[in-house]
C-alpha positions as CSV (number, residue, x, y, z in Angstrom):
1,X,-68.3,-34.1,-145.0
2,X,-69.9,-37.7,-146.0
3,X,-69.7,-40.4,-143.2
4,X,-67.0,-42.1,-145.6
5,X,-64.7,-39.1,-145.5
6,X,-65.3,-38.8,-142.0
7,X,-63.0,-41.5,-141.0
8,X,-59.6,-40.4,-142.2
9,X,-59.1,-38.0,-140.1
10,X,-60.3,-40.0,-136.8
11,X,-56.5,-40.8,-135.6
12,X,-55.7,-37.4,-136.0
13,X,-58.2,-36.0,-134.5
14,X,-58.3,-37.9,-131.0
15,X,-54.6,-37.0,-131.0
16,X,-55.0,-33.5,-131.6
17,X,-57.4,-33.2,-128.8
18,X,-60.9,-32.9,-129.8
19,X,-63.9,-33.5,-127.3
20,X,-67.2,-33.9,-128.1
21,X,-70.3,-33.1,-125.6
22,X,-74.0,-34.2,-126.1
23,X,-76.2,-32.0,-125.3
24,X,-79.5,-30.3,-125.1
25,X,-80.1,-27.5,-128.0
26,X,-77.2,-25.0,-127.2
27,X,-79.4,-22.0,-127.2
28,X,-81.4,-23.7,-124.5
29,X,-78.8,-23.4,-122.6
30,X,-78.1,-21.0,-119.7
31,X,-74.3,-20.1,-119.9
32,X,-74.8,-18.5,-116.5
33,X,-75.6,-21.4,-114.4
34,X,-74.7,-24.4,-117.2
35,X,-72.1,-26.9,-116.3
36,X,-71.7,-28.2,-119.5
37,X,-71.0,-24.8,-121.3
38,X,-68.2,-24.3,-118.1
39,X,-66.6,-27.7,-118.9
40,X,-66.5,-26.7,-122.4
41,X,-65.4,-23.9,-121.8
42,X,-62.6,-25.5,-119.9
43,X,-61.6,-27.5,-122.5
44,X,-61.2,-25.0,-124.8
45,X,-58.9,-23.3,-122.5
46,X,-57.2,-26.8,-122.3
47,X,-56.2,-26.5,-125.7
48,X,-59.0,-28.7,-127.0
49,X,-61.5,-28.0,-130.0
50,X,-65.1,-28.5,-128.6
51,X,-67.8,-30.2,-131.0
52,X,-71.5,-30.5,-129.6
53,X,-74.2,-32.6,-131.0
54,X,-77.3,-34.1,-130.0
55,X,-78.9,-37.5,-129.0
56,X,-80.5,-37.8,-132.2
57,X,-77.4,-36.9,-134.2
58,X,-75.4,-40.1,-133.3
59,X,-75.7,-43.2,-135.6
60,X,-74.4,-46.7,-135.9
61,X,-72.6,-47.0,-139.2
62,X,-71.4,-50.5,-141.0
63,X,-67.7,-51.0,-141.8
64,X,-65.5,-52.1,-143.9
65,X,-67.6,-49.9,-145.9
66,X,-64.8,-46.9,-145.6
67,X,-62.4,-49.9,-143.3
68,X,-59.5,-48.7,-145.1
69,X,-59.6,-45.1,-143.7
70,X,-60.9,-45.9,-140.2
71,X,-58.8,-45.8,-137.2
72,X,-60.5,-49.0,-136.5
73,X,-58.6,-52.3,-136.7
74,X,-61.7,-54.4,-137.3
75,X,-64.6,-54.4,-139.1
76,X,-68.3,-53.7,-137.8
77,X,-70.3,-51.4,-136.6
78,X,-69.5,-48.4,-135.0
79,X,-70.8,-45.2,-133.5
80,X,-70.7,-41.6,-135.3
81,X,-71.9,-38.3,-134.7
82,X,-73.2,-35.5,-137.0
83,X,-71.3,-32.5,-135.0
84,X,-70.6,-29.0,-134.9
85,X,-67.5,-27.3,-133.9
86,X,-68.3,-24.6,-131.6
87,X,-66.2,-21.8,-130.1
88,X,-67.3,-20.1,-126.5
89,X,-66.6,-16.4,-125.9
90,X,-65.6,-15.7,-122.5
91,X,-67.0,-15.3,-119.4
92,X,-66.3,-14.0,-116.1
93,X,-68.1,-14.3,-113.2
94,X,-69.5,-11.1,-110.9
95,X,-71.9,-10.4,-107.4
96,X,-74.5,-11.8,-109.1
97,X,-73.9,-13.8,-111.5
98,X,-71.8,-13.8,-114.8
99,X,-71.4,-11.9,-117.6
100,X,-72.6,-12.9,-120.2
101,X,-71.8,-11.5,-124.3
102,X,-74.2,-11.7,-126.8
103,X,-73.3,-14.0,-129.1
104,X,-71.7,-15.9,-126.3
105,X,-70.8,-19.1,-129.0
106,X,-70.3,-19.3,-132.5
107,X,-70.6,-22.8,-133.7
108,X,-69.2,-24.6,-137.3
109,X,-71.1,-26.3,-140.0
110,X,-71.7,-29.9,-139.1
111,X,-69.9,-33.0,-140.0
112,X,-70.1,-36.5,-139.9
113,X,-67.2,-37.8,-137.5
114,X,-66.4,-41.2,-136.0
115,X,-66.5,-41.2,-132.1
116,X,-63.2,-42.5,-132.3
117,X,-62.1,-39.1,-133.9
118,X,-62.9,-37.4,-130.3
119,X,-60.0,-37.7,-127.1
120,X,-63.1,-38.0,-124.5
121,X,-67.1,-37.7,-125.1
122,X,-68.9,-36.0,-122.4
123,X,-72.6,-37.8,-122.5
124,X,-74.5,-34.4,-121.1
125,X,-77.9,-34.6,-122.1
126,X,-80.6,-33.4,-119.4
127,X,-82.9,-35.8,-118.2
128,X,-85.3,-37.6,-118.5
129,X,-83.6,-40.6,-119.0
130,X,-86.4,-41.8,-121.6
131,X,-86.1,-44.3,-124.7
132,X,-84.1,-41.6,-127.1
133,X,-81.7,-41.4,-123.8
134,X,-81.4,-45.1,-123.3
135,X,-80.7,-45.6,-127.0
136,X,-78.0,-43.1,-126.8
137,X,-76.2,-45.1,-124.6
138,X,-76.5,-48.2,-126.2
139,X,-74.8,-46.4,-129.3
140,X,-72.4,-44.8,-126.9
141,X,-71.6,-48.4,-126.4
142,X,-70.3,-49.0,-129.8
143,X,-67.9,-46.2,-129.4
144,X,-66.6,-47.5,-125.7
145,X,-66.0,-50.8,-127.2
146,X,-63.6,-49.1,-129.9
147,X,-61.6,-47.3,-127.0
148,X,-63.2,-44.0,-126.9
149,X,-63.7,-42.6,-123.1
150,X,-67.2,-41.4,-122.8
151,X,-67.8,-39.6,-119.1
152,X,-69.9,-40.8,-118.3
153,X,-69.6,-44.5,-119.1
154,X,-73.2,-45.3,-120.7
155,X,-73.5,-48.8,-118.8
156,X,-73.3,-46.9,-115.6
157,X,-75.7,-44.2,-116.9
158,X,-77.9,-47.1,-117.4
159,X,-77.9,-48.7,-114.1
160,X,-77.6,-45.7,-111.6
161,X,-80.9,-43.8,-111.0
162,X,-80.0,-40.8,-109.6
163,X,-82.8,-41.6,-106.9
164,X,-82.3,-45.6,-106.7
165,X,-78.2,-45.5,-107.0
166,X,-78.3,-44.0,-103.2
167,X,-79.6,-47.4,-101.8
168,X,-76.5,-49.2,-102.6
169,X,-75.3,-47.1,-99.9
170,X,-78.1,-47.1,-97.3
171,X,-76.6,-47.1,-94.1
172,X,-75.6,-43.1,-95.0
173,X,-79.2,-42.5,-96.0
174,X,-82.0,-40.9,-93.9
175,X,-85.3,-43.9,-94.0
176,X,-86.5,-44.9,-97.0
177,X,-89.2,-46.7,-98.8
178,X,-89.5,-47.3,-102.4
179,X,-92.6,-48.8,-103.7
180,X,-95.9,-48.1,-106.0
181,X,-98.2,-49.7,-103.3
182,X,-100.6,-46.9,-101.4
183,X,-100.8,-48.8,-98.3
184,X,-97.1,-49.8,-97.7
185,X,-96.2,-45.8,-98.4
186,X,-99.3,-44.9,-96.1
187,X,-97.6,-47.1,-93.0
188,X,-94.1,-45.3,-93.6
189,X,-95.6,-41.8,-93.7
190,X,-97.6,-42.8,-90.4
191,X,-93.9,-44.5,-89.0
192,X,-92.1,-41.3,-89.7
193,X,-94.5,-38.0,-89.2
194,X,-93.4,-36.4,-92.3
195,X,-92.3,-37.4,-95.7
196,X,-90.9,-36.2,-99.1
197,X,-91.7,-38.7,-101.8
198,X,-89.6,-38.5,-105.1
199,X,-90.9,-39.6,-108.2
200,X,-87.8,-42.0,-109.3
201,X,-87.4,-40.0,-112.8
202,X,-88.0,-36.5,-111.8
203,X,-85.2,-34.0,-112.2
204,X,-84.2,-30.5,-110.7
205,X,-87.0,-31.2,-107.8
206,X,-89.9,-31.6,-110.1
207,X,-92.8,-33.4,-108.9
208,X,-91.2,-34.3,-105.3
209,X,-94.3,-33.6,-102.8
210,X,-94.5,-33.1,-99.2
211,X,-96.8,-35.1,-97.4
212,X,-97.5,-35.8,-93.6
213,X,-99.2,-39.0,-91.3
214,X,-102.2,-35.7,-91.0
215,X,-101.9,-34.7,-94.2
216,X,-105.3,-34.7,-95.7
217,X,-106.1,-36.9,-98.4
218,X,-103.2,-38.7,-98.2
219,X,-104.0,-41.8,-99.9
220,X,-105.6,-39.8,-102.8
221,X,-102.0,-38.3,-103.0
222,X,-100.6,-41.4,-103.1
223,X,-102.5,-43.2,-105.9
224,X,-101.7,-39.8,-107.7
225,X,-97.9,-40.1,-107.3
226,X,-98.0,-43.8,-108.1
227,X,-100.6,-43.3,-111.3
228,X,-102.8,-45.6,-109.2
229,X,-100.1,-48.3,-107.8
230,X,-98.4,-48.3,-111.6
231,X,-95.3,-46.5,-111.3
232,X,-92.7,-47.2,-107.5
233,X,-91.8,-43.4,-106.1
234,X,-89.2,-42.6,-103.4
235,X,-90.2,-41.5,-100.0
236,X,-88.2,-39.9,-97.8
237,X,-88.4,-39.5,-94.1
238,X,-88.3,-35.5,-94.0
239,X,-84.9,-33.8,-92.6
240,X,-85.7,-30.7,-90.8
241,X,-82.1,-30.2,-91.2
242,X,-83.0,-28.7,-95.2
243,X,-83.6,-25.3,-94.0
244,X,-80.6,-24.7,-93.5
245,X,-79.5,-26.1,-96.8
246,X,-79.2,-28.9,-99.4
247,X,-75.2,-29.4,-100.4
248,X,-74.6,-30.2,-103.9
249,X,-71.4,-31.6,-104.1
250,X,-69.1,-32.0,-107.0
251,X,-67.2,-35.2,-107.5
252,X,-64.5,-35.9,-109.9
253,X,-63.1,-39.5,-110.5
254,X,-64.0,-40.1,-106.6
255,X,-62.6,-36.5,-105.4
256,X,-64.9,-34.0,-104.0
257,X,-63.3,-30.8,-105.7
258,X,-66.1,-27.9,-105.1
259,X,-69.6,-27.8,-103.1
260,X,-72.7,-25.5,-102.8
261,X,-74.8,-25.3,-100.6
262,X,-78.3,-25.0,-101.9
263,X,-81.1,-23.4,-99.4
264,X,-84.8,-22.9,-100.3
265,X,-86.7,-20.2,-100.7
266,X,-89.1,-18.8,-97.7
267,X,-91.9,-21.3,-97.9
268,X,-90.6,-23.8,-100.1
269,X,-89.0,-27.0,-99.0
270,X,-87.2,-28.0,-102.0
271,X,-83.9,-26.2,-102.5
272,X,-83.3,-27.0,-106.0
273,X,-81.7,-23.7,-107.9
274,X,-84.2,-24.1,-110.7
275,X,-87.1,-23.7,-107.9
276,X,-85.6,-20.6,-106.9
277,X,-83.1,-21.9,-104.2
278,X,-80.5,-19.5,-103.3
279,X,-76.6,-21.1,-103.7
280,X,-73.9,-20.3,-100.8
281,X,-70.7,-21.3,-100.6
282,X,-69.5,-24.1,-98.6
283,X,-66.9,-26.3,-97.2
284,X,-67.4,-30.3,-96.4
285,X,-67.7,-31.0,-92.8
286,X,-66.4,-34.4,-91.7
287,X,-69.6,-36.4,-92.3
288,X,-70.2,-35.0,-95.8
289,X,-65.8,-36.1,-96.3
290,X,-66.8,-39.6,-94.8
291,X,-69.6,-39.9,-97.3
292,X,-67.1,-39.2,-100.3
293,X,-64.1,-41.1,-99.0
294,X,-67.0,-44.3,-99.3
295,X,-68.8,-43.9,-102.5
296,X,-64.8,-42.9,-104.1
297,X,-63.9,-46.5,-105.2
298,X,-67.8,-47.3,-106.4
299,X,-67.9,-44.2,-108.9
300,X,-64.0,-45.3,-110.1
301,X,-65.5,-48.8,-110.5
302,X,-68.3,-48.0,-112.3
303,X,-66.8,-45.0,-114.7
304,X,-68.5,-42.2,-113.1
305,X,-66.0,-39.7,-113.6
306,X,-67.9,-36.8,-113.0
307,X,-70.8,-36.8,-110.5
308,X,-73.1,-34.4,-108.3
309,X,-74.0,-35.9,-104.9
310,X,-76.8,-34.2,-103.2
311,X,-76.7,-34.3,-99.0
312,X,-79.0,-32.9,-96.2
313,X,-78.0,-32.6,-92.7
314,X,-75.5,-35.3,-93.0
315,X,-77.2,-37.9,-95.3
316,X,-76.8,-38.8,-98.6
317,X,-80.1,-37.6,-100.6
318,X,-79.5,-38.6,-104.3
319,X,-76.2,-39.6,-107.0
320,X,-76.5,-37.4,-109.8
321,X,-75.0,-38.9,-113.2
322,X,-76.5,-37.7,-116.2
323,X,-75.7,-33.8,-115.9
324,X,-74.7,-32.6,-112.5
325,X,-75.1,-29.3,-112.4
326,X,-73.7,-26.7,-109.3
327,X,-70.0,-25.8,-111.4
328,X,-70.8,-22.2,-112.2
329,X,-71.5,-21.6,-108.7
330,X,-68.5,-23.1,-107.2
331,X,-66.6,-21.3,-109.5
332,X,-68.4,-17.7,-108.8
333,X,-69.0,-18.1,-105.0
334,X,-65.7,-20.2,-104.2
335,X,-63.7,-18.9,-106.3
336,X,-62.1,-22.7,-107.6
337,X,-61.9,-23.0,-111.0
338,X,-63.9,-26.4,-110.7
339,X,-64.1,-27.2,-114.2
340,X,-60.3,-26.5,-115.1
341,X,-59.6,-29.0,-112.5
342,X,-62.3,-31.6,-113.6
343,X,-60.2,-31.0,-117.6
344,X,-57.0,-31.4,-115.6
345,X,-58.3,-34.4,-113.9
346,X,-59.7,-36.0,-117.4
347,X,-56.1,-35.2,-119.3
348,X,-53.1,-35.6,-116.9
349,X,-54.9,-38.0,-114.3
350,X,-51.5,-39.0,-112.8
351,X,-50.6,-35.5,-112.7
352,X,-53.7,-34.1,-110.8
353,X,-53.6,-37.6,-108.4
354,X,-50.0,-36.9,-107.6
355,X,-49.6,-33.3,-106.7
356,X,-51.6,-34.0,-103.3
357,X,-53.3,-30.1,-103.6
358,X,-56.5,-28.7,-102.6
359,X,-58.7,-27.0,-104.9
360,X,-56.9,-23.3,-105.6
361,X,-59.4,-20.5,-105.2
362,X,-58.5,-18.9,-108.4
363,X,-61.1,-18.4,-110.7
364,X,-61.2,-19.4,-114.2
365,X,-60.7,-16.8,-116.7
366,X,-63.2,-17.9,-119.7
């Protein structure tokens, strides 16, 4: 299908239900822990056909160059995608893990399709959020302008770091200090005893160091996290607390629906899954509710419909925005189907708002 032809069928095609979700390379995937393949997933269970593409398959196109087919009322540009229908097999979750079939998707030829053609677009794409990301979102924009509902909204992708979004919210942080300056990060690891410093771009728990007021060579560490004073890093004062776990927890338009709790691996401070952490299952104390219930209106505001926030013993750690990750264990270890409830949430908002339950631990049957 030419980009022309792709625009007759747009009203259609939002109507009928179609979503589409960026992503990484779909083979790179890992259906066992991915969210995005559980969301889509969920969707297709909605009822919805599931396209995927990548960053570098969306473009700005010119109308009225096809302004007679387009669902458009205006002329200009606007945002396409060169897409793929794809179709999951299912899944079911076991002791370990899930099972998985081989092939576990099948995926269409691709066509060119206006933005506008999709009921939501889920902006999935890993970090980092470099120049192709950035871009993205700027073409994203196109497509919110013309009334498409992209999750999440690319301004807000934009302007929330997942490391510097938590200091709008300080007062529910442990200490911290951002900066690129060796001397000013060498006075708050003295201040404090014991640090973690977070390099503002990392993902998954790369590159986040240890480092103590003893710690030897600490000012060579230093200029080696900052690239000698060129780049600000994150550090944290270090929670003992951690040990005992790292909860991811799983917001959706404001409401915490599912959590994990994340603990590390003997000898390892960082509890990330990818690292080797080890998920449990867990509820939300009253601090970890308190820290929702505040950051709720914010996320709403801002269009972050669907968000991971990390927290350790009781303080909020990092906002995660560009693709939180922690469904598929909710899901196996909690038994909530967390992304039919996230689908629910995106396609009968009043619905899910108004029926006042808690998260049913049913699992989903992919």
């Amino acid at each position: 299908m030419t980009i022309a032809s792709a625009a007759a069928a747009a009203s259609a095609s939002a109507a009928n239900g179609d979503q589409l979700f960026i992503i990484d390379p779909i083979q790179q995937l890992n259906p066992s822990r991915d969210s995005s393949i559980a969301l889509m997933q969920a969707a297709q269970r909605a009822g919805e056909q599931v396209w995927i593409c990548g960053t570098a398959d969306l473009v700005a196109v010119l109308e009225p160059a096809f302004a007679g087919a387009s669902p458009a009322s205006s002329a200009g540009h606007t945002a396409a995608a060169l897409a793929r229908p794809v179709r999951l097999a299912p899944m079911k979750p076991h002791q370990e893990g899930w099972e998985i079939p081989s092939p576990w998707f099948d995926a269409g030829p691709a066509e060119h399709r206006y933005l506008e053609a999709f009921r939501c677009v889920w902006m999935r794409k890993d970090p980092p959020v470099d120049e192709a990301y950035l871009y993205a979102t700027h073409l994203l924009d196109l497509a919110v302008a013309r009334g498409v509902r992209v999750v999440n909204r690319p301004a807000a992708l934009r302007s929330w770091n997942e490391k510097l979004a938590a200091l709008r919210f300080s007062h529910l942080m442990a200490p911290t200090l951002v900066s690129s300056r060796v001397s000013l990060l060498a006075q708050f690891t003295a201040a404090q005893g014991e640090v973690v410093i977070k390099p503002l771009g990392g993902r998954a728990g790369q590159g986040v160091v240890f480092a103590a007021a003893a710690t030897p060579g600490l000012e060579a560490l230093l200029e080696l996290v900052t690239a000698r004073e060129q780049l600000p890093v994150m550090a944290q004062a270090f929670l003992p607390g951690v040990k005992q776990g790292d909860k991811r927890i799983i917001l959706v338009d404001g409401e915490p629906l599912g959590a994990v709790n994340r603990v590390p691996r003997g000898g390892e401070f960082r509890s990330n899954l990818a690292l080797g952490g080890s998920p449990q299952a867990a509820d939300l104390n009253e601090a970890e509710q308190r820290i929702c219930a505040e950051l709720a209106p914010a996320l709403r505001r801002e269009g972050l419909f669907f968000v991971g926030i990390d927290v350790i013993d009781g303080r909020l750690s990092e906002i995660n925005v560009t693709s939180p990750t922690g469904v598929r264990e909710v899901e196996r270890l909690a038994g909530i189907p967390l992304a039919d409830l996230t689908l629910e949430r995106l396609l009968h908002p009043a619905a899910a708002a108004g029926s006042g339950e808690t998260p049913s631990k049913a699992g989903p049957d992919n």
